[in-house]
FINU-345066 format. One line per field, with one value per residue (C-alpha): residue number from 1; chain; x, y, z. Coordinates in steps of 0.02 Angstrom, whole numbers, plus 32768, in hexadecimal, padded with zeros to 4 digits. Layout:
seq <- c(NUM;...)
mol <- c(A;...)
c1 <- c(X;...)
c2 <- c(Y;...)
c3 <- c(Z;...)
REM end
This chain:
seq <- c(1;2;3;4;5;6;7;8;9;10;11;12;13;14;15;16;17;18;19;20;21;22;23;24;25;26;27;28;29;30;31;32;33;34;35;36;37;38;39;40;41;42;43;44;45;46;47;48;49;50;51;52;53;54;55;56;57;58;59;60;61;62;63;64;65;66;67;68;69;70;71;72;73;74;75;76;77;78;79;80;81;82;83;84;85;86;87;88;89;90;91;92;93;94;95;96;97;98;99;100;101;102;103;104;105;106;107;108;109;110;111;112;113;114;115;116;117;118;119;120;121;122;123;124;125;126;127;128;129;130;131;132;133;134;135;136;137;138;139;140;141;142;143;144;145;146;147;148;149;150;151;152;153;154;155;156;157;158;159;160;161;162;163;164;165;166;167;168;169;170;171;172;173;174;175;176;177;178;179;180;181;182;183;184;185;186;187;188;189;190;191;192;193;194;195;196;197;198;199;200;201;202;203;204;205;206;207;208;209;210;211;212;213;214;215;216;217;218;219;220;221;222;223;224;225;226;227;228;229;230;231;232;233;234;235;236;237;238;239;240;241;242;243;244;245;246;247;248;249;250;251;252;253;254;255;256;257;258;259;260;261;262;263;264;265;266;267;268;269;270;271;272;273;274;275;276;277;278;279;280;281;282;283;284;285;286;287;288;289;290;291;292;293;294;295;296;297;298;299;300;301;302;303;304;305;306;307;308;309;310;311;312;313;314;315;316;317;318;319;320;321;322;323;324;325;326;327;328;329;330;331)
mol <- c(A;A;A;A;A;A;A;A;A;A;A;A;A;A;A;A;A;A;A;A;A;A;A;A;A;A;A;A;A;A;A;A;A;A;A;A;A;A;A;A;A;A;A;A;A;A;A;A;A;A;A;A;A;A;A;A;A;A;A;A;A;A;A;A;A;A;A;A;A;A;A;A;A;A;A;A;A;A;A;A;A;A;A;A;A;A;A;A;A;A;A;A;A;A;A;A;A;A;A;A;A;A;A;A;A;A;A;A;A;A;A;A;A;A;A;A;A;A;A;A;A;A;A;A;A;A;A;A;A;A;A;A;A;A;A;A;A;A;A;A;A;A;A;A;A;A;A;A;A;A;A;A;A;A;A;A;A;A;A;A;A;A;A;A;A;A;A;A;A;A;A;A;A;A;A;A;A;A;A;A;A;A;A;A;A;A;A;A;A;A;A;A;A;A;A;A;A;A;A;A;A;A;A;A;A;A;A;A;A;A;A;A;A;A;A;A;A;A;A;A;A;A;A;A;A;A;A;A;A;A;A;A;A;A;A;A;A;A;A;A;A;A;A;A;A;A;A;A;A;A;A;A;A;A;A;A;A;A;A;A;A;A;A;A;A;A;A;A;A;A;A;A;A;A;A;A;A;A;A;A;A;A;A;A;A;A;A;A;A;A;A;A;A;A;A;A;A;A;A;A;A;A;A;A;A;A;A;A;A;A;A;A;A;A;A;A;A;A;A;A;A;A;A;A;A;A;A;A;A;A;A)
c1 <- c(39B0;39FA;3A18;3A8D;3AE6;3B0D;3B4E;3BD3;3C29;3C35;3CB9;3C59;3CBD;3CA4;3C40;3BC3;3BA5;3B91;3B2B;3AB9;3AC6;3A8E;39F2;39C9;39CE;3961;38DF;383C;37EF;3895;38A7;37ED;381D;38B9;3885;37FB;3886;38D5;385A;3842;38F5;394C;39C3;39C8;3A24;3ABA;3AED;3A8B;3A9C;3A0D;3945;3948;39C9;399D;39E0;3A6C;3AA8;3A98;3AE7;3B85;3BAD;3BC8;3C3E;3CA4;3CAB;3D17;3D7D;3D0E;3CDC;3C50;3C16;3B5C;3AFF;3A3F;3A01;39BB;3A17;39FE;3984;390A;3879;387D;3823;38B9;392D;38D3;38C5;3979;39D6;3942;3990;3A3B;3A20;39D8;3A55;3AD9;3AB2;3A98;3B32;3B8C;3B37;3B7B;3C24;3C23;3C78;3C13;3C42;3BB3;3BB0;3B3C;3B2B;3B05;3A5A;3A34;3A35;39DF;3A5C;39CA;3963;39C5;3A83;3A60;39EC;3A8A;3AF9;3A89;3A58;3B11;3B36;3AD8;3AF2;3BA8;3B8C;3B4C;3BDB;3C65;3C0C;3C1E;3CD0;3CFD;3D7D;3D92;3E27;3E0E;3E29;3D90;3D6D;3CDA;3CBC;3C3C;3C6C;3C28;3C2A;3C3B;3B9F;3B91;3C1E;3BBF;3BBF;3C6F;3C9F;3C06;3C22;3CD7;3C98;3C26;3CAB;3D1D;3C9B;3C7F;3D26;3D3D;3CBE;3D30;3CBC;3CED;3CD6;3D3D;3D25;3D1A;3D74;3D6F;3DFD;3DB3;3DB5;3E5F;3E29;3E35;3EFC;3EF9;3E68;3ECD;3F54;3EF8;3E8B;3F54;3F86;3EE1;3F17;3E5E;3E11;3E04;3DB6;3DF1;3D7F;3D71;3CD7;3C32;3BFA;3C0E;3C62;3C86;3D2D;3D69;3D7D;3D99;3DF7;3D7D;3E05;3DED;3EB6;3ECD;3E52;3EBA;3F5B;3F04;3EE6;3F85;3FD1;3F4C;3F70;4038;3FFB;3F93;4018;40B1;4122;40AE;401C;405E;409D;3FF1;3F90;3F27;3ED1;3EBF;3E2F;3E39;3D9E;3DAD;3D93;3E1A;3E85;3F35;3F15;3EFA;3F91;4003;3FB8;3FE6;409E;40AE;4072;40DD;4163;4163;4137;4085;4030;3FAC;3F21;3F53;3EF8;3E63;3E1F;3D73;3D01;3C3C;3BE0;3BBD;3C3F;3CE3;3CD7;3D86;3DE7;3D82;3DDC;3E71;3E84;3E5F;3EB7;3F52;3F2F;3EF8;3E5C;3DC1;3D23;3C7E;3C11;3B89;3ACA;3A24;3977;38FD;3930;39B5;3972;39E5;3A77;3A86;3A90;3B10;3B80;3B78;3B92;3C4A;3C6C;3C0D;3C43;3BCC;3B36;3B41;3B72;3AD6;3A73;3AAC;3A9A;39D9;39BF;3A15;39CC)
c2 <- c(2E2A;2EB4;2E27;2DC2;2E6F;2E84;2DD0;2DEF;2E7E;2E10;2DA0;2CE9;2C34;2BFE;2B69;2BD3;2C49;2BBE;2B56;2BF4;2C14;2B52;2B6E;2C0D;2B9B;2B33;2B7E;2B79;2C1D;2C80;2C25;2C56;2D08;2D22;2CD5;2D4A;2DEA;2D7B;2D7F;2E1A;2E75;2DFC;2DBE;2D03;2D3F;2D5E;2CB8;2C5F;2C4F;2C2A;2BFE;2B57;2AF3;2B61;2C0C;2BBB;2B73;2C35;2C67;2BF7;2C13;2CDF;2C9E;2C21;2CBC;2D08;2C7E;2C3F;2B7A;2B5C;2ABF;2AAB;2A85;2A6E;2ADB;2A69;2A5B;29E0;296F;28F7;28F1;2864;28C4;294F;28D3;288E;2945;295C;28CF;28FB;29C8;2982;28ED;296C;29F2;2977;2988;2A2B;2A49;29E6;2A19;2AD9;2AB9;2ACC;2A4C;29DB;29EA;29C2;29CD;296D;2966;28A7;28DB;292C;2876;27FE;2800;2806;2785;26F2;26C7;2675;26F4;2779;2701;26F8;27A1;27C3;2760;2791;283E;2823;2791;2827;288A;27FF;27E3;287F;288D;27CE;280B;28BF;28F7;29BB;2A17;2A17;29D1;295D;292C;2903;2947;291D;2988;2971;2984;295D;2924;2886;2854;2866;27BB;278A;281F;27DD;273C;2758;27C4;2725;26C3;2712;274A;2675;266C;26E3;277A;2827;2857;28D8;28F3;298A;2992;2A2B;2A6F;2A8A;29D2;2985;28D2;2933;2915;2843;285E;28CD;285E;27D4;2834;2860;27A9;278A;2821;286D;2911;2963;2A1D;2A6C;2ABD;2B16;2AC2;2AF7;2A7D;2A9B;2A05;2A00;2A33;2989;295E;2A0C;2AB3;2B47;2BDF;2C28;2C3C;2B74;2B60;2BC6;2B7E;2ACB;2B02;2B3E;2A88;2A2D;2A8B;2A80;29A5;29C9;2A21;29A6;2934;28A7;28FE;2910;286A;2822;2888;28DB;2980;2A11;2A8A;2B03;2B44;2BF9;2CB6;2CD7;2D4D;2D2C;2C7A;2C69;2CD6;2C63;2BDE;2C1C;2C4D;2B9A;2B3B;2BB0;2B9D;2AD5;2AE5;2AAC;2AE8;2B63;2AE6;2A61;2A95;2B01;2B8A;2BA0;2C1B;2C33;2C7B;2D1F;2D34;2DB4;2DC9;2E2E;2DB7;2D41;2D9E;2DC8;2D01;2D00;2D7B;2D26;2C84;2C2C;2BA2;2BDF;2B88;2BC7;2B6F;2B7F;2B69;2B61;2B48;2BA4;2B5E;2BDD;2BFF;2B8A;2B89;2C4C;2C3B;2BA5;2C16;2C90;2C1C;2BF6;2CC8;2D34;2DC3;2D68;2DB4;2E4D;2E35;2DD0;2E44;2EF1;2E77;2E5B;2F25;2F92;2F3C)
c3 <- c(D8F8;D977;D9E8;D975;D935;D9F9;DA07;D984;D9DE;DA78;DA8D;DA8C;DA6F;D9BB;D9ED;DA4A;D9C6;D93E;D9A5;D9B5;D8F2;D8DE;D962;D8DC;D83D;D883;D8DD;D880;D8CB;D893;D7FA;D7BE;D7E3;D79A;D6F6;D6F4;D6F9;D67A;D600;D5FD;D611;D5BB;D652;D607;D56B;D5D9;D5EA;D56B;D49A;D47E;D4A3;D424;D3B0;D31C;D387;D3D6;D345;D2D6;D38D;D369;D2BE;D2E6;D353;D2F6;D27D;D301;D326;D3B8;D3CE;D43D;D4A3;D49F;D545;D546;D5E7;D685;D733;D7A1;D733;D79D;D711;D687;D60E;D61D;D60E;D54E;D53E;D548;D4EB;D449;D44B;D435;D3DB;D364;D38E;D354;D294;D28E;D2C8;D24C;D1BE;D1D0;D1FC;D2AA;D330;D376;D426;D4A4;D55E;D5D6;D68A;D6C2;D70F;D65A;D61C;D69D;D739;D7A7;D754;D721;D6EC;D656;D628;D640;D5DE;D55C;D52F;D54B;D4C6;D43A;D455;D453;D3C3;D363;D370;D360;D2B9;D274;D2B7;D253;D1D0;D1ED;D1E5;D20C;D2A6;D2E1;D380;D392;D445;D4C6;D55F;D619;D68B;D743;D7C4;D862;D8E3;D8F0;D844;D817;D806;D79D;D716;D714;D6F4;D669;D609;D620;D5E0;D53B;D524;D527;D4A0;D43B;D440;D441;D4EA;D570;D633;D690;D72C;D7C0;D812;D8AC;D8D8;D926;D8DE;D828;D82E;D820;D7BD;D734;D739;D6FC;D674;D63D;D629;D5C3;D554;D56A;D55C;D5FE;D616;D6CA;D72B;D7CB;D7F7;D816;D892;D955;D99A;DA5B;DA76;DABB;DA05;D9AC;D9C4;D9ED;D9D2;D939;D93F;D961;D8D7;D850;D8A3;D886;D7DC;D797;D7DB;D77C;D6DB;D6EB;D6F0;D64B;D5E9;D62F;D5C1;D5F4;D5A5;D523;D4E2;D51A;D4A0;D52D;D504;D594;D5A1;D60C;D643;D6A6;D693;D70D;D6A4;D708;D716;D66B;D63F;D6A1;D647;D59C;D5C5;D626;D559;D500;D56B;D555;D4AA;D49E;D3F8;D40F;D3AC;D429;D4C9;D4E4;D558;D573;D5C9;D5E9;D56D;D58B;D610;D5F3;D54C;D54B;D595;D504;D47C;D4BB;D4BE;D405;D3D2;D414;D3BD;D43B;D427;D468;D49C;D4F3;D566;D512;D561;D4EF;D51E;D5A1;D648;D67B;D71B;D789;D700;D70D;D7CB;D7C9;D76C;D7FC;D87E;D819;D83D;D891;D818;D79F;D809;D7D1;D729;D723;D767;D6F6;D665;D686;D6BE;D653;D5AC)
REM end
């Protein structure tokens, strides 16, 4: 643990450091450790709502009492075991109702892996379906403003094209589904563009992934510069008329600021895009966000495997090393 507080105070490329952050979340001897401290100092319940469906679910009504949506994401990184992947698609196909049947939205995210990536297409497509079936039939002949999605998130470099793919695929089949899509990337531009024309639902991310930098900017600068393009594309005149909903997923206070004043300034409604943030993760910037009228949602992880999550969210900022860290020690 000294080492990695030393390795934030030198200066080390972005891919480096998250490519070390990735070797932590998934090394077995460190993992077995650190969920050891966890247990007993509570360090998971920094980032995570909640140990099962019934906790997460208590977790997210306190905060849709403060104006706070959540998106629900069943903990487990990088999944290579069947059984974790039946595990998975049972929490949320169960999650699902629960959800529903306290007012909540029913917004889901799923990495690719968390569904059968690694075993079989159809297998990916199918359990992709329901749990998005599920949704899209709760969502038939609503007419509130709640937002009932399943959203994908983005994983590896290498499987880009595939997760775009399967959103297409349901998003054919009329189901309510959205994309995630990382700044950090310089393919994300043509990809945007075309999520536009469909008039989809796209949440921007910096990206947690580390690409080689033939294919991605590795200055945190170009990054936010990338960013800020990408959003002023999301909240254009095109956007617009094609019904496409922005997220903007970031905890970067002056990015998000410039944000704001750009959807204000053109006249986008405040219930017609989103921010969202980690759970756990700068709470005042969280309610400052709220307090403005602004729409709100939280990342929001359940289940035990936190291990590699936890450690992901470092690798996006290193600054999330020691907030990890005095969150698990001074309880």
């Amino acid at each position: 643990m000294v080492m990695l507080l030393h390795l934030t105070k030198v200066e080390l490329t972005m891919g480096f450091w998250q490519k070390a952050m990735i070797s932590v979340a998934c090394s077995p001897a460190l993992r077995r450790m650190g969920e050891a401290v966890g247990r007993k100092t509570g360090l998971a319940a920094q980032f995570v709502s909640g140990s099962d469906g019934a906790d997460h679910v208590a977790r997210a009504r306190e905060l849709d009492g403060q104006g706070i949506r959540i998106s629900s994401f069943y903990l487990g990184e990088y999944v290579t075991d069947p059984a974790q992947v039946t595990r998975t698609v049972t929490q949320l196909a169960d999650l699902v109702p629960k959800l529903n049947e306290v007012g909540l939205d029913v917004h889901v995210s799923v990495d690719p892996s968390q569904l059968g990536y690694m075993q079989d297409p159809a297998l990916l497509r199918n359990n992709a379906q329901k749990l998005a079936g599920m949704i899209g039939e709760i969502a038939a002949g609503r007419n509130d403003e709640r937002c009932r999605r399943l959203m994908i998130d983005m994983e590896d470099f290498d499987m880009i094209d595939d997760t775009l793919e399967l959103h297409d695929q349901l998003r054919d089949l009329g189901l309510p589904v959205a994309q995630t899509l990382q700044a950090r990337l310089f393919r994300t531009e043509g990809d945007l563009i075309r999520k536009i024309d469909q008039g989809a639902m796209v949440r921007l991310v910096k990206g947690a992934m580390a690409p080689p930098a033939s294919v991605a900017f590795t200055r945190r600068s170009d990054i936010d510069a990338n960013y800020l393009k990408l959003a002023d594309m999301m909240l254009s005149n095109r956007a617009r008329e094609t019904g496409f909903f922005p997220v903007f997923g970031s905890h970067h206070r002056e990015l998000l600021g410039k944000i704001a004043s750009l959807a204000d300034a053109r006249g986008w409604p405040r219930d017609a895009f989103e921010f969202e943030m980690l759970y756990g993760v700068n709470q005042p910037l969280q309610r400052d966000l709220v307090s403005r009228g602004y729409r709100l949602r939280l990342y929001a992880p359940f289940g035990e495997d936190w291990w590699a999550y936890a450690w992901r969210r470092v690798g996006e900022n290193p600054r999330n090393l020691g907030l990890l860290l005095r969150s698990g020690f001074n309880r």
